[in-house]
N, C-alpha and C positions, 0 to 999 in steps of 0.2 A: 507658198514656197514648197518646192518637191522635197521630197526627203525617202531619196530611195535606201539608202542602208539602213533607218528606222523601219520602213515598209517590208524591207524583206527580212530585219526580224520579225516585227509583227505577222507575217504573212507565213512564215517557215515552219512547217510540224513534221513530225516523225511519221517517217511510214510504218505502218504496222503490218502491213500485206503487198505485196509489189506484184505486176504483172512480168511475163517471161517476156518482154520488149528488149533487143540487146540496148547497147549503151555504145550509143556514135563513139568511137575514137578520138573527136575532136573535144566532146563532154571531158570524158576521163579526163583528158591530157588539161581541158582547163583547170578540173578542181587538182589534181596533184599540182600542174602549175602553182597554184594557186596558196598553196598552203608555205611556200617559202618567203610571204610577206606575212606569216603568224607572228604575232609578240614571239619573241625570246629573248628567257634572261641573258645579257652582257652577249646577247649574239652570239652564243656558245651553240646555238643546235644540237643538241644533244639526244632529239628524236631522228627517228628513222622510219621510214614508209617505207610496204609492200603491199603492192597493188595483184591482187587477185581477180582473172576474171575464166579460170579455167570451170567449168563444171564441177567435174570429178571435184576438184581440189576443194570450190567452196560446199558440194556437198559433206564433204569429209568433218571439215570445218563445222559446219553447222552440226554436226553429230557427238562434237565436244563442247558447243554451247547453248545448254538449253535458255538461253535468256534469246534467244535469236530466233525470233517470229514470223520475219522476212524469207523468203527466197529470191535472196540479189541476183543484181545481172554481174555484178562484182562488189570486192571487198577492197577495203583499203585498211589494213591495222596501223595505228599510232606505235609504236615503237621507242624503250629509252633504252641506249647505246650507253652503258655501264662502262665502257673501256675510255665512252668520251669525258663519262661524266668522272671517274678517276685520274683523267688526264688533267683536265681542270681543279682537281686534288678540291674536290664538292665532298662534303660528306655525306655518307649515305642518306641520315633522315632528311635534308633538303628536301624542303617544298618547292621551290623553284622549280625543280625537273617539273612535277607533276603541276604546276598552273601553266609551265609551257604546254603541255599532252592536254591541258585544257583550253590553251590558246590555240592549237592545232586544231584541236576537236572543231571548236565553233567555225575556225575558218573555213576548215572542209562541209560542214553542215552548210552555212552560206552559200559558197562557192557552190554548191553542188544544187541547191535552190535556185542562182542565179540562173546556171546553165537549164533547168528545167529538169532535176533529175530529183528522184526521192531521195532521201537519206533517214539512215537511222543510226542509232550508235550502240554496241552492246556491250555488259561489261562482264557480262555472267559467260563465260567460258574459260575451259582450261586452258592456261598458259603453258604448261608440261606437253601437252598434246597438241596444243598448237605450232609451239617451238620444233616440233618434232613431225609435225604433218609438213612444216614447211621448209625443215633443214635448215633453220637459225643456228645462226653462228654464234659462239660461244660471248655471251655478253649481250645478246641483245632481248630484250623483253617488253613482250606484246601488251599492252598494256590497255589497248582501247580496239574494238573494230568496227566499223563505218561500213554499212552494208549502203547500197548506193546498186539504185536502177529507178524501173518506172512506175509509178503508184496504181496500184490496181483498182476497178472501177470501184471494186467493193472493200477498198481499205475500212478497217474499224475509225470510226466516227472519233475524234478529241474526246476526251472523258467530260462530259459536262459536270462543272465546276460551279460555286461562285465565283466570279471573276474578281480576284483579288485589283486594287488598285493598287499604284507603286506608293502612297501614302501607308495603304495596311501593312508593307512591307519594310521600313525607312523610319531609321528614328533618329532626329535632331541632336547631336550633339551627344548625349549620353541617354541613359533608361533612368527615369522617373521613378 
């Protein structure tokens, strides 16, 4: 039996080094497609996407996140839209928002594996200087960015592990 959505998680890793290959048009526009069949809670969407593939802009970018290893061909930031999430009178601490920014997250990781493009996710950058390198609108906050192009020949290797099974991970019912 195929089982290609197991396959391409199993198969999906982060890029740690990307080459300077631009990124087809047609890639892009799949995985942004792609991300408005993400879970969300009560279908509220309450994130917002902005797609980066200016030079300048994501050098700028990367200069206020040092967790960001990559040199993409573009960025894509997760975004929560505070004015939506006040409309729906959510209260602040909701978790919700942020497992939707995680249901986003995976989809575009996927989505961007499918189409044959690397991806990574970074979370170690300033939001103050991001909101302001990109002229965000008041209410909106960056929350996640998705570096996204072509895996370079000499990406850093997976960190070898023991490979956990999902038994070492999984406990039945309650803890012993």
């Amino acid at each position: 039996m195929e089982q290609p959505v197991l396959d391409a998680i199993r198969s999906r890793r982060v890029a740690r080094r990307m080459s300077d290959a631009p990124i087809a048009p047609a890639q892009l526009e799949a995985v942004l497609a792609s991300v408005r069949w993400a879970p969300s809670a009560g279908n509220r969407r309450l994130q917002r996407f902005v797609a980066v593939q200016d030079p300048t802009t994501i050098h700028l970018v990367r200069m206020v996140a040092p967790g960001m290893l990559q040199r993409p061909a573009a960025l894509v930031l997760i975004c929560i839209d505070s004015q939506r999430v006040e409309h729906f009178r959510l209260p602040r601490q909701n978790m919700g928002v942020y497992i939707d920014v995680g249901c986003a997250l995976q989809t575009l990781l996927l989505s961007a594996h499918a189409v044959g493009l690397a991806a990574g996710p970074v979370t170690s950058f300033s939001k103050a200087a991001v909101r302001a390198l990109l002229n965000f609108p008041a209410g909106l906050s960056p929350e996640v960015i998705v570096c996204l192009g072509h895996a370079a020949p000499d990406d850093l290797p997976t960190m070898r592990r023991r490979k956990l099974s999902w038994r070492d991970l999984v406990h039945w019912e309650r803890f012993e």
